[in-house]
BADODREN-298009 format. One record per residue: residue in three letters; x, y, z of N, C-alpha, C, O in turn. Coordinates in pm, whole numbers, plus 50000, padded with zeros to 5 digits. Each point is the difference from the previous one (the first is absolute). Layout:
% residues N
alaXYZXYZXYZXYZ ...
//
This chain:
% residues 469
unk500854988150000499155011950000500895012550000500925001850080 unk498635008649798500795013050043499875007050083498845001850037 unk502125004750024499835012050128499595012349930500955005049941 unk498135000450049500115015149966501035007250033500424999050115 unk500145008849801501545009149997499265010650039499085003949928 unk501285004250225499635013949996501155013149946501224999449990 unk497975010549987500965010549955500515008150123499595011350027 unk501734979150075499945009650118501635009350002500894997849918 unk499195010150166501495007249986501324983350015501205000149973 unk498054989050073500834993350047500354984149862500804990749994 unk497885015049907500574987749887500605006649880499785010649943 unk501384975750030500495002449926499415013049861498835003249983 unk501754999349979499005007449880499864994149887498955003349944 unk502004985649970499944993249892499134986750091499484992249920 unk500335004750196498984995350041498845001450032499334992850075 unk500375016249873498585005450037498834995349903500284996749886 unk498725003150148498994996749868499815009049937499574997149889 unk500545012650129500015016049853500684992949875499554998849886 unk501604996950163501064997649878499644990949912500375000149883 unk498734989650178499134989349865498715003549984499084991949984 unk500765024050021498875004049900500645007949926501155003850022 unk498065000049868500465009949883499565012150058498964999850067 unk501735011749916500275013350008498335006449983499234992649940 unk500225021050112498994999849961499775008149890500485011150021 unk498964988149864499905008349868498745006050012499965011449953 unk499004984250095498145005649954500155010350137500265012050007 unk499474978950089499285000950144500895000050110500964992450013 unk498675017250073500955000950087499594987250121498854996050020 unk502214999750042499804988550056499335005750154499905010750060 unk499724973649964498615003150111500834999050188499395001150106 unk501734997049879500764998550090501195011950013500325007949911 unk500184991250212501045011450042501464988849939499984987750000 unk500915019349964501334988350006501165010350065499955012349995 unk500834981850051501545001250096500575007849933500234995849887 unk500375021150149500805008049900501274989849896500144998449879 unk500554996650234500834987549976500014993249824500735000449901 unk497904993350140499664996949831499175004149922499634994149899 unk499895019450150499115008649831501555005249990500244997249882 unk500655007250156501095003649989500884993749889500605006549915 unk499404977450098501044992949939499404999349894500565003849897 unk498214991550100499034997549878499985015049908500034998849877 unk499945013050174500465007749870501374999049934500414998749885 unk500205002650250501355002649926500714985849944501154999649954 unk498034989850058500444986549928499375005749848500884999649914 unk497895005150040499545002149902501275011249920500684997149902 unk499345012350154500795013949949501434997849991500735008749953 unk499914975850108501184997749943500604993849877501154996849970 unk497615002749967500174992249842500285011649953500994999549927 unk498405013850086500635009349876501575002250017500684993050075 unk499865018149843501075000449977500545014950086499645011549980 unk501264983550113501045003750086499935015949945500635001249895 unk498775010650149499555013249984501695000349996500155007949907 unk500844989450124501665009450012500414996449818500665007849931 unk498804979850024500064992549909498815009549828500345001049882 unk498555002950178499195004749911500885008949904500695007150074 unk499494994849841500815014049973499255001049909500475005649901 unk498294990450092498525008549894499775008350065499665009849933 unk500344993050235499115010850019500815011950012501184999049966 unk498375013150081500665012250024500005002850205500525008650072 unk498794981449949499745003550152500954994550070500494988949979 unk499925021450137500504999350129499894980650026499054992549976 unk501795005650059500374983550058500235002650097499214998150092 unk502225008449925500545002450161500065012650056500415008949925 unk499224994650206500235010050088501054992550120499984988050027 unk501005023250039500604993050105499344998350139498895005149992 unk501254991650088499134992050117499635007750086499184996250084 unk501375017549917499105007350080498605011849896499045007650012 unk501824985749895498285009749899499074991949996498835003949996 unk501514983350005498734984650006499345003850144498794998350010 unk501875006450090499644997050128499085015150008498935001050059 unk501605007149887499405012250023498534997949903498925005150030 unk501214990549906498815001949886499194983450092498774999450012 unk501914991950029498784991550056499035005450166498974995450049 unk501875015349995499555004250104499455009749967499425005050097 unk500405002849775498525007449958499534993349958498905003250046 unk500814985249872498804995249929498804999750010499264998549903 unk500315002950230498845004950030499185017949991498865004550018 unk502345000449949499745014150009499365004849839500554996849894 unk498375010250115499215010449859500385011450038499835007150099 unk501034993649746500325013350031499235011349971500505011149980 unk498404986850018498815006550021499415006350092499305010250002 unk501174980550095499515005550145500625008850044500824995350079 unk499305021349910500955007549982499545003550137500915006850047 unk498474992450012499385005950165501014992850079500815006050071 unk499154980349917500764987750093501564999949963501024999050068 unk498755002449804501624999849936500545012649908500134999349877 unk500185012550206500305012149934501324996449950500234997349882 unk500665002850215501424990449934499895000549866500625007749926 unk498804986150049500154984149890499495012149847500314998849881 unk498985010250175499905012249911500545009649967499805007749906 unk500954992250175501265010850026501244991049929501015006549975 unk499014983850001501534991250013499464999849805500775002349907 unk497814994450084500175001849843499935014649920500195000349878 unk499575009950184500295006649985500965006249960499875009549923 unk501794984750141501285002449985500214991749946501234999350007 unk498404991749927500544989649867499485005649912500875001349914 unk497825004950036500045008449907501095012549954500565001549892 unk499545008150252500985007649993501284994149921500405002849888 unk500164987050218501194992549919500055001849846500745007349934 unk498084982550016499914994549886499955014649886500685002049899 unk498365005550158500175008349932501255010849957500205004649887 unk500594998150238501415004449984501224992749909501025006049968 unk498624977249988500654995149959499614999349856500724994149920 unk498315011150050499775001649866499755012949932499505001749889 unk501115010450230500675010549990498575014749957499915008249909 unk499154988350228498775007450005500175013849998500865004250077 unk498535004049856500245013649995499525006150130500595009050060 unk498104984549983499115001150129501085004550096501144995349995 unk498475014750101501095005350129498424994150086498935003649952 unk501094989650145498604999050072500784989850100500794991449961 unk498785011650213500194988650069498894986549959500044989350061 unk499215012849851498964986849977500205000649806499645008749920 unk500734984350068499905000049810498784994650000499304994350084 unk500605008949794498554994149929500494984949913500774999649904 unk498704991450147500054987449929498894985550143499425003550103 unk500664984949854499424993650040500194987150021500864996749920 unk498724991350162500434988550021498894992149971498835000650038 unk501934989949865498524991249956500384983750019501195000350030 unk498394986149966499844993050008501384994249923500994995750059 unk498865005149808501394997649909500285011049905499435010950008 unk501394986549907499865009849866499305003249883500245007349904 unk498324981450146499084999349890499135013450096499695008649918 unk500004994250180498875010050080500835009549993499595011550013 unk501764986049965500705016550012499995006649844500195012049984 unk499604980249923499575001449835499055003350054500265009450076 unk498414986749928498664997549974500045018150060499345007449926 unk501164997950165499735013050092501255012549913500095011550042 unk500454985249882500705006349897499115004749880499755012149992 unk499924981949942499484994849950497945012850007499545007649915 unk500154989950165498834997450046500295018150010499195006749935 unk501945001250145500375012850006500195006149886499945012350001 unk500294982049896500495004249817498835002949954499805011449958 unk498944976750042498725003449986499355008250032499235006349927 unk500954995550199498745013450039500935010750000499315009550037 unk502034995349940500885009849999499135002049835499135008549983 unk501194985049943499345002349886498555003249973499735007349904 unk499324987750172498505000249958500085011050060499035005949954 unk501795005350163499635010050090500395010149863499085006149945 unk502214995250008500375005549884498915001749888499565011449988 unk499974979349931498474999149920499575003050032499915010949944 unk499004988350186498925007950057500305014050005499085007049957 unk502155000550090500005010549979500365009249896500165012050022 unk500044980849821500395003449902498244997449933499845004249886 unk499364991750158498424996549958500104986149899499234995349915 unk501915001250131499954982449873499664992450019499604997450113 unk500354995149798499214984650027501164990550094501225001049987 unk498194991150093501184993050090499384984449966500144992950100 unk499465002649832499334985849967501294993849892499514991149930 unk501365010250052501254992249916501465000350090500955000249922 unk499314999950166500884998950030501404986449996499824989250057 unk501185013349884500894988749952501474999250087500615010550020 unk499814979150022501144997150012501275000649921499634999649882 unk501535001050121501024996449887501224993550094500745006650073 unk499304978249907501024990250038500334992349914499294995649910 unk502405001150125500204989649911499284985049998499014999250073 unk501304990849866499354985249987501024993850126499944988250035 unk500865020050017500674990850129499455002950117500735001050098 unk497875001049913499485006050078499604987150136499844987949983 unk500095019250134499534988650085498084998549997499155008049958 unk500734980550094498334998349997499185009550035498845001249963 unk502085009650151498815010950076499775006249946498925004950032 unk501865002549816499415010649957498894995349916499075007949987 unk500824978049937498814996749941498504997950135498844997449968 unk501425003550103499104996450088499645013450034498815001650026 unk501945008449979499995011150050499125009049895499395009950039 unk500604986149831499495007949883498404997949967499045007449975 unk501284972350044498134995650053499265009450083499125007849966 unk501424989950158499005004650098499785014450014499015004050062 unk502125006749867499505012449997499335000549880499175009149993 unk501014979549853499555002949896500825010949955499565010849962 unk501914985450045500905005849899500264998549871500594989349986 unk499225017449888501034990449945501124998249984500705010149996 unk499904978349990501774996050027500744997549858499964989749933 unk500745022650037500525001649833501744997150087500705007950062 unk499524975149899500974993850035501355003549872499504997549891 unk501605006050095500835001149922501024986949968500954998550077 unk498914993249825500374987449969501715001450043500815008849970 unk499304983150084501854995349983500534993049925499414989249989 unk501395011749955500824992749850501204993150031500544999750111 unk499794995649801501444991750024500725009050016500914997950080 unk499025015849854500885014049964499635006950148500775005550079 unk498064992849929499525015050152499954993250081498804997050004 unk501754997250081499504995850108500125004750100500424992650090 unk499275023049944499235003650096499695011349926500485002849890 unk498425005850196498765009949948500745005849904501165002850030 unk498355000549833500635006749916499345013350014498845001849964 unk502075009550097499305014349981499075002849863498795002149995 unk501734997749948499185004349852498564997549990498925005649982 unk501644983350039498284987549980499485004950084499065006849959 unk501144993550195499135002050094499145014349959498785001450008 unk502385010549939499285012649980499185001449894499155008850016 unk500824985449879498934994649926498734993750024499104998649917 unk500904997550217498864992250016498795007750142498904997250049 unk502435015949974499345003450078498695013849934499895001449878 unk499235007750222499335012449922499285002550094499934990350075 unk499245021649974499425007550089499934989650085500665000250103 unk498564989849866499624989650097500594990450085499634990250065 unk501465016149912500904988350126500895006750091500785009550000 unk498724979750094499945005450136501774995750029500765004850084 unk499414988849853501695002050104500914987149850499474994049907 unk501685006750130500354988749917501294994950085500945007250035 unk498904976649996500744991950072501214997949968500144994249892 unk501075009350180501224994049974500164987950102499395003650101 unk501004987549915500314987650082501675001650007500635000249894 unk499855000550195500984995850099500374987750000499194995050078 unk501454997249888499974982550034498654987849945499094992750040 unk501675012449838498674991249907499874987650015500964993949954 unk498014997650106499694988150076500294993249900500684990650042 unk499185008449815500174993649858501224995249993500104988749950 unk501445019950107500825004549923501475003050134501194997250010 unk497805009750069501225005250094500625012749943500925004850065 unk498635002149807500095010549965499495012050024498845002050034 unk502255008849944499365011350052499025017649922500515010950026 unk498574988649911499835010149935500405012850000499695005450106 unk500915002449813501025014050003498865010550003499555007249911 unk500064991250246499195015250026500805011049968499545008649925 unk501534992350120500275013449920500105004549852499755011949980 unk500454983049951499394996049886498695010049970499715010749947 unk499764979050119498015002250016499945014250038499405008349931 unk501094993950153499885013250111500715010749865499285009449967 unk501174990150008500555013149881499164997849888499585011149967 unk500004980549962499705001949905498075000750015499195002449910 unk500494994050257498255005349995499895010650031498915005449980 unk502605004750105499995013350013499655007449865498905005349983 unk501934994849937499734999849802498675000549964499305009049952 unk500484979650079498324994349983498825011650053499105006249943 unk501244993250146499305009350124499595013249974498945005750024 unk502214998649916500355015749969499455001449872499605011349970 unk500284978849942499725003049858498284996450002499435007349919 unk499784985050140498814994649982499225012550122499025006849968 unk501464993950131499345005150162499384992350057499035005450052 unk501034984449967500024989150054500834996050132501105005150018 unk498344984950084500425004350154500854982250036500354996350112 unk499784996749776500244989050001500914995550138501015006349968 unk499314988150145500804993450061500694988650033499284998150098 unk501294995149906501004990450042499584991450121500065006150106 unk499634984449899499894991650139501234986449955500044991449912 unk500475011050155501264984150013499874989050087500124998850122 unk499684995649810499364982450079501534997550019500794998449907 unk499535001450238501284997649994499994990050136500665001250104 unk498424989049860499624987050132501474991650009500254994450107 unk500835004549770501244995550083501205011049980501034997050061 unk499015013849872500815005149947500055014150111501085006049998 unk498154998050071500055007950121500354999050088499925009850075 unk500754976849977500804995050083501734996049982500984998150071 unk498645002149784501394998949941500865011549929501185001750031 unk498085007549857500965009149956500445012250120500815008849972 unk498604990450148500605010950076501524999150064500935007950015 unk498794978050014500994994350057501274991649882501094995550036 unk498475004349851501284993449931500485004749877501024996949939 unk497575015650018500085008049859499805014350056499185006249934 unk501525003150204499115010550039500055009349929499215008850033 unk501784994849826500425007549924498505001249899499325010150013 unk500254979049889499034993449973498155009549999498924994450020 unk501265017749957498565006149972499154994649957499754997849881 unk499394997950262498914991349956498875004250042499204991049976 unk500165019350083499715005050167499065012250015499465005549904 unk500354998850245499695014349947501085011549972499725011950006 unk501924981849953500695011649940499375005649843500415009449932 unk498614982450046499655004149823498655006150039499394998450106 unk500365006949814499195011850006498184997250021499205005350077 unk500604982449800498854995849977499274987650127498814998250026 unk502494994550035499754990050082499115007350137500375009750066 unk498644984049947499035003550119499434993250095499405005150094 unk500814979649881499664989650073501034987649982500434996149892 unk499805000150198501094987850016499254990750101499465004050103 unk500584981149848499694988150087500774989449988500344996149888 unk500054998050223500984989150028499444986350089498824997950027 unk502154994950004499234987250069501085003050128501145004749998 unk498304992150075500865001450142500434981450016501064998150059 unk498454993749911499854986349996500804995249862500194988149976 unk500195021149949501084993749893501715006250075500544995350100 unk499825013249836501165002150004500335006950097501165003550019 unk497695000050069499975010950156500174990650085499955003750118 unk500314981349858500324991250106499044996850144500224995450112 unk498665009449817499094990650098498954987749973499764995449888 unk499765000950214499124987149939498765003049933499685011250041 unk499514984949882499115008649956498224996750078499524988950026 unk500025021249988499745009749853500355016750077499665002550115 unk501095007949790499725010950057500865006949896501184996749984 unk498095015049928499935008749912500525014650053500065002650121 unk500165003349815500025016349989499805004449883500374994549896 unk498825019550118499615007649887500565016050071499455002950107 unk501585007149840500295007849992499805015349896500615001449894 unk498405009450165499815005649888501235012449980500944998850077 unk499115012049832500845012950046500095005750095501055002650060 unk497525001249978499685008650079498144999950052499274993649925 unk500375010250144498504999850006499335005049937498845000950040 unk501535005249822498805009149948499864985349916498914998849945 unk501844992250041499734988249879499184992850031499354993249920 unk500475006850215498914986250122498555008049945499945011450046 unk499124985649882498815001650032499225001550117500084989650065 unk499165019449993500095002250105498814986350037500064992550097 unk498915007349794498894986150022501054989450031499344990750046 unk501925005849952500154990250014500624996550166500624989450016 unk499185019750097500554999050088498574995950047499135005949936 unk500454986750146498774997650048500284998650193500774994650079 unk498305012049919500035001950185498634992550064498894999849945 unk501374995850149498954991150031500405000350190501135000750048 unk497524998450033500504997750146499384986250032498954993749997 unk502685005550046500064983650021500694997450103501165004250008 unk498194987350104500094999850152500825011050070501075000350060 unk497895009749906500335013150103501175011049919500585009950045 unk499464985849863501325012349939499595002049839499594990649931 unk500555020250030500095001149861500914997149947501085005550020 unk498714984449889501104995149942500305001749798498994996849937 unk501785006150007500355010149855500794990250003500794996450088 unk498884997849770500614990649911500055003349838499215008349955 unk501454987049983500454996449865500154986249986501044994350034 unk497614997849899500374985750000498834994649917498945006450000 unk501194981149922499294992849946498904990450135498784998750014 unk502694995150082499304990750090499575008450142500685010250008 unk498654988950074500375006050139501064991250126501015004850051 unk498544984349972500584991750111501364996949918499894997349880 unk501165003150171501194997149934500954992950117499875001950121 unk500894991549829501314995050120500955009750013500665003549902 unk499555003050250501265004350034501325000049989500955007449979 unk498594975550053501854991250015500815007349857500895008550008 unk498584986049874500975005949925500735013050008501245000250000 unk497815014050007500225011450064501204998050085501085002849948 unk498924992450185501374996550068500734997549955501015005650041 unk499204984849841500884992149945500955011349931501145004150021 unk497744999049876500835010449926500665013450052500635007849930 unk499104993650217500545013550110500844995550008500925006349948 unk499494980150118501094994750066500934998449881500965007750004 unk498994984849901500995002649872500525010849985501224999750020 unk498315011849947500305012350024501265002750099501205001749982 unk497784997650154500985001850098501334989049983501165004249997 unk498524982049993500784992649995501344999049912501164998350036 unk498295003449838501384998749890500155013849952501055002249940 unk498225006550072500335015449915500265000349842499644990849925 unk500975019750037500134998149882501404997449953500385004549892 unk500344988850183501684996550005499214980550002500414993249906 unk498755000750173499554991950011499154992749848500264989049951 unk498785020450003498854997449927501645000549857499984989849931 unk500775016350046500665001249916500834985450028499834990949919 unk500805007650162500724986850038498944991649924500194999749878 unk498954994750159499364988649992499415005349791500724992949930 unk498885011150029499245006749883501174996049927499764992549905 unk501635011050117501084999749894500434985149977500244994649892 unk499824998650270500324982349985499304993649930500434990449936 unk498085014550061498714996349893500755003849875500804991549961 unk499095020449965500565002349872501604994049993500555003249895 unk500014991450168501654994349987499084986149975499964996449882 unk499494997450190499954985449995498804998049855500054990449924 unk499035019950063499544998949851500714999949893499824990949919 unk501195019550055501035002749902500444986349988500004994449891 unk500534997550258501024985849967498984993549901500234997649882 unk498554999750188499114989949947500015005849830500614992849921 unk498665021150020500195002649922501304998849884499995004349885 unk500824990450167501375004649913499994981550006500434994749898 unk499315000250163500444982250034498954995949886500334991349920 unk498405014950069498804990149927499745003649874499184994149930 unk501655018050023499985006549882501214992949931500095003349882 unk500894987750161501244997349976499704989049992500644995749904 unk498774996650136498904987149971499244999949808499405007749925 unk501264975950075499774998349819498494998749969499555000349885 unk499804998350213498215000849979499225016450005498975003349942 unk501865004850141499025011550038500625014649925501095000849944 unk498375005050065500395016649949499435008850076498825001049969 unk501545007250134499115011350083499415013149923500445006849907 unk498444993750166499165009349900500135012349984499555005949902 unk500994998750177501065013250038501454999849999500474988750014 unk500255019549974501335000950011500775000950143500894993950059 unk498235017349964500265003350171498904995550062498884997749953 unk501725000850204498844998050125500195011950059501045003350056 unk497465007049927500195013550097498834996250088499175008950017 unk500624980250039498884997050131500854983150016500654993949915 unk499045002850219500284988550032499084986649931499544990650064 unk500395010949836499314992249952499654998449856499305009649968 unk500944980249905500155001249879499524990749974499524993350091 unk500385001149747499444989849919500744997149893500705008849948 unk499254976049995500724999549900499244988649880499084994250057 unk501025002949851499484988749888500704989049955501014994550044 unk498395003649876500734987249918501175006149954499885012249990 unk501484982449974500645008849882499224999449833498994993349979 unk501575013349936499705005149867500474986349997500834995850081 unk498454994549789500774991749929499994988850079499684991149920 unk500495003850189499664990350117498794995250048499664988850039 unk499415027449943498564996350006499264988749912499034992650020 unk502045009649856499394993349877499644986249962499214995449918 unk502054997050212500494988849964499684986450184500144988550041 unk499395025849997500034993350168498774992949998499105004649930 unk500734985850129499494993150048498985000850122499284990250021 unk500645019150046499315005850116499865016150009500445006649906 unk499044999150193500085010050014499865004250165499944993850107 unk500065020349851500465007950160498464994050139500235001050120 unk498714994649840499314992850044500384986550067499794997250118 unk500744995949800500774988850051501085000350136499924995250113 unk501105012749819500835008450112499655000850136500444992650088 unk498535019249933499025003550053499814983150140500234998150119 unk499194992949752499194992150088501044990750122499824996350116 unk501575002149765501114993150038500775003650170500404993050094 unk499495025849866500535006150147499244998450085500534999450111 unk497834999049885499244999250065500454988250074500255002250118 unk499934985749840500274988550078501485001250117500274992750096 unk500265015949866501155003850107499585005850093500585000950108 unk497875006249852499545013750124500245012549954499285007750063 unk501464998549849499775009049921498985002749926499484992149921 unk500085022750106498635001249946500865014249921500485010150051 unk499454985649806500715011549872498644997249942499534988650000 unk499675024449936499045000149927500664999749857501115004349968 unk497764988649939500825003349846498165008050006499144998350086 unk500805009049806498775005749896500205006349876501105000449944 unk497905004350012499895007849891499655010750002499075003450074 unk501785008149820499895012150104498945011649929499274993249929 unk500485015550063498605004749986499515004249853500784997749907 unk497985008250067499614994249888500915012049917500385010150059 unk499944987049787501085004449909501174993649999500704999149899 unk499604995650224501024990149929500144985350139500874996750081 unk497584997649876499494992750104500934984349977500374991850084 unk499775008349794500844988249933501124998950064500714990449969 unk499795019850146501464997950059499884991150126499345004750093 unk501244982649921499854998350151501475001750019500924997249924 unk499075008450200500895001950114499994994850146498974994650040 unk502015006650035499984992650103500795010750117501135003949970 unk498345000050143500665010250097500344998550109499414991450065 unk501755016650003500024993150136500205016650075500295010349939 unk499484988450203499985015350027500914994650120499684988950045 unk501355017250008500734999350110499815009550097500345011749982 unk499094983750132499495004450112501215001150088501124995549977 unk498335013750165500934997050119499914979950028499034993349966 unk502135001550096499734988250026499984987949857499414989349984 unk501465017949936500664994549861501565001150049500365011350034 unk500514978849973501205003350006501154991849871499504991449928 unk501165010250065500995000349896500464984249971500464995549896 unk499234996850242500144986549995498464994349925499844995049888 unk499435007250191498355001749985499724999749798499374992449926 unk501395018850053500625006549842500364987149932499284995049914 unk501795000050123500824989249963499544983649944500104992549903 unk499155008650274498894985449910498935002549918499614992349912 unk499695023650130499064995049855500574998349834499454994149907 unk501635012150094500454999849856500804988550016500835001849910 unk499524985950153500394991350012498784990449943500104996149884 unk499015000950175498464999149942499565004049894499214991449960 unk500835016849970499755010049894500794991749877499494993849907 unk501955008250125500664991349918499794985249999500054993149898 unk499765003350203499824981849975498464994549931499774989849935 unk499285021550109498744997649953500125000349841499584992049916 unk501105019450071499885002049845500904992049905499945001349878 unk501014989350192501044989249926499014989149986499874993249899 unk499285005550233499294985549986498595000849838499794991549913 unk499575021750108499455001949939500305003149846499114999549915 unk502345004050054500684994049862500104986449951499994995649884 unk500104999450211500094985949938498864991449976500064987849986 unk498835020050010498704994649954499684994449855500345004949892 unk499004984750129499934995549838498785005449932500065004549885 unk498684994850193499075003849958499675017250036500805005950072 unk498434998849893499535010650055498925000650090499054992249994 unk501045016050082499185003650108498865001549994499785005249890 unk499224993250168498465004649968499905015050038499005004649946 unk501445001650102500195016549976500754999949915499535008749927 unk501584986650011500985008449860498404992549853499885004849887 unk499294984850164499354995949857498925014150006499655006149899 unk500024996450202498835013749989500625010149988499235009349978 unk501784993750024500965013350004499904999949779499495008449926 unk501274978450039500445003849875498234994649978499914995650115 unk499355002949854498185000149968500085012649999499905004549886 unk500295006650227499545009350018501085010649836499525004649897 unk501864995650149500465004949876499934996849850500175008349910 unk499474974250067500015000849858498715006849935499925003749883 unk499014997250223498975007949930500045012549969499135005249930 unk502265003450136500845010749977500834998349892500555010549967 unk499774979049961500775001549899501074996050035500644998949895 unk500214997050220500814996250065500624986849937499184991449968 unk502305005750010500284986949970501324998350117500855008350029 unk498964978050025500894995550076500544982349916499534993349909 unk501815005150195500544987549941500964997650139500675006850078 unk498924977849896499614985350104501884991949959500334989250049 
//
């Protein structure tokens, strides 16, 4: 006869009867269970993925050192909302704006700058963004115009928020194609596509596509031109979600900013290259006449009036700390230390995989910690697999390298990227291109082709494409 297994502090935990039921997917279960093993049972599930130090698809924070983990787990409970209970915590983001904004060289003289903290770098777009619009519809209305067409102008390396961002205000989004030749925003094009009706036109900072950087200054002189010749109020917003953490500190020469004339809004990720865990954004404007004033919303909430700039209201603190203490912690002798070992240990990788008889990098230079590269010319023709395969091969080591295809105009390219974070080191460096290379020897010696290289060449010979086996 069986004994019933109870769930007590005192049984085993792989002895327990939780462990020979299945996990619950519908319904939440009708019983209490032992922290002990809802504990193991997630983190038995969440250890099949792939080793976050290991991901080098994503752009997010992996590591903080042990007293920013500790500091940010001993707020986690804190909304930084609750500005009555937790003035602090309003005051402390407050001076990370300041910071942020000094580092991207604010004209603003103010003990409080004008800018904002949002969730990631998609709410710190979305509130950029959202200020261009009604800066504009306030402009129309008082010129007696029609305000029912309003258009965007970004390149095709654009991230998802600004298409989401164009839906829900009902923008339209006049995207500027990238070429084998342009690959990043081509001024020209962009000013061609712009006319009364657009409200701002996007430069990106650290093109998620690419790791490339668009030549706002560039932009910035030649929409001054623009500006002067049409009368037209056109501005600059720079999606600079990884590249605002990086050109201050490793390009500060580099006019990207509000040193140019037209730039009026800047947003970054505090959770990419600001070295915290995510989620937590900034949106930085010039000055306050750029903030719409509708967009500050005041509301009394448990006993205090509380003035926000935000998509969400309830937000997490912890990060807020996180990103103070960095600050305080590494400075900008610190944030430069760590930003440059990133761009040194990309360059290696870059210079090692481009030197490699399968690949060709898609750029020349790495000016962000992070790049992409292809098939080579002529190799593509004859290979047997593709960057998919690759892909699946590192995966089995625990490396998570994305391959894709990159946006529409020259969608036919796949590429494959890796972004080097804090918590990438030079050994770290070593085996993946140790991997890299062995994957791609094993995968030469294939006889047949791959079921991604048979849909790859399907897909080109209906392009006209000829390859040989």
């Amino acid at each position: 006869m069986n004994e019933k297994r109870c769930s007590t502090a005192t049984a085993a935990v792989y002895g327990s009867e939780e462990m020979l039921r299945p996990a619950p997917t519908t319904t939440i279960p009708e019983e209490m269970t032992m922290p002990e093993i809802a504990y193991r049972m997630v983190k038995d599930e969440a250890m099949v993925e792939t080793n976050p130090q290991l991901n080098l698809a994503t752009f997010v924070t992996t590591y903080m050192d042990d007293h920013a983990t500790r500091l940010m787990n001993e707020a986690i409970a804190i909304n930084y909302i609750d500005q009555t209970e937790y003035p602090r915590v309003a005051v402390m983001a407050s001076r990370c704006i300041n910071i942020i904004a000094n580092l991207w060289h604010s004209p603003e003289k103010s003990e409080s700058m004008t800018g904002a903290v949002g969730i990631g770098s998609s709410e710190a777009c979305m509130l950029g963004g959202v200020a261009a619009w009604l800066r504009w519809r306030h402009r129309r209305e008082k010129e007696g115009k029609p305000t029912d067409k309003p258009n965007l102008v970004i390149s095709t390396g654009l991230q998802v928020v600004w298409e989401k961002f164009c839906k829900l205000w009902q923008i339209e989004l006049r995207q500027v194609p990238l070429t084998r030749e342009k690959r990043t925003l081509c001024t020209d094009d962009a000013l061609k596509m712009c006319d009364e009706n657009t409200i701002a036109v996007v430069a990106i900072a650290g093109v998620t596509w690419t790791g490339l950087n668009d030549d706002v200054e560039a932009l910035d002189k030649a929409l001054d031109d623009y500006n002067k010749r049409t009368g037209y109020n056109i501005p600059i917003h720079v999606d600079a979600a990884s590249g605002g953490f990086i050109l201050p500190f490793v390009s500060p020469d580099t006019k990207w900013d509000f040193r140019l004339k037209w730039v009026v809004s800047i947003s970054t990720s505090g959770h990419k290259f600001g070295l915290v865990y995510p989620g937590l954004g900034w949106v930085v404007w010039r000055d306050k006449s750029y903030l719409p004033e509708e967009m500050s919303f005041s509301v009394n909430y448990l006993g205090a009036e509380v003035t926000q700039v935000g998509l969400n209201f309830s937000r997490p603190a912890a990060q807020i700390l996180g990103q103070y203490y960095n600050f305080i912690r590494l400075g900008r002798k610190g944030y430069e230390n760590v930003h440059r070992n990133s761009m040194e240990i990309a360059r290696y990788c870059h210079e090692r995989i481009g030197a490699m008889p399968y690949f060709e990098n898609y750029a020349k230079e790495v000016v962000n910690p992070l790049f992409v590269w292809t098939m080579r010319a002529g190799y593509d023709k004859s290979a047997k697999w593709t960057l998919y395969d690759l892909q699946a091969r590192l995966q089995q080591s625990g490396w998570m390298v994305p391959a894709y295809s990159m946006p529409k105009s020259i969608e036919d390219m796949v590429v494959m990227r890796i972004v080097v974070r804090q918590g990438m080191s030079r050994d770290m460096a070593d085996m993946l291109l140790r991997d890299i290379e062995d994957a791609a020897k094993e995968l030469d010696k294939l006889t047949y082709p791959t079921n991604s290289r048979l849909q790859y060449e399907r897909q080109e010979r209906q392009m006209g494409k000829v390859f040989t086996h």
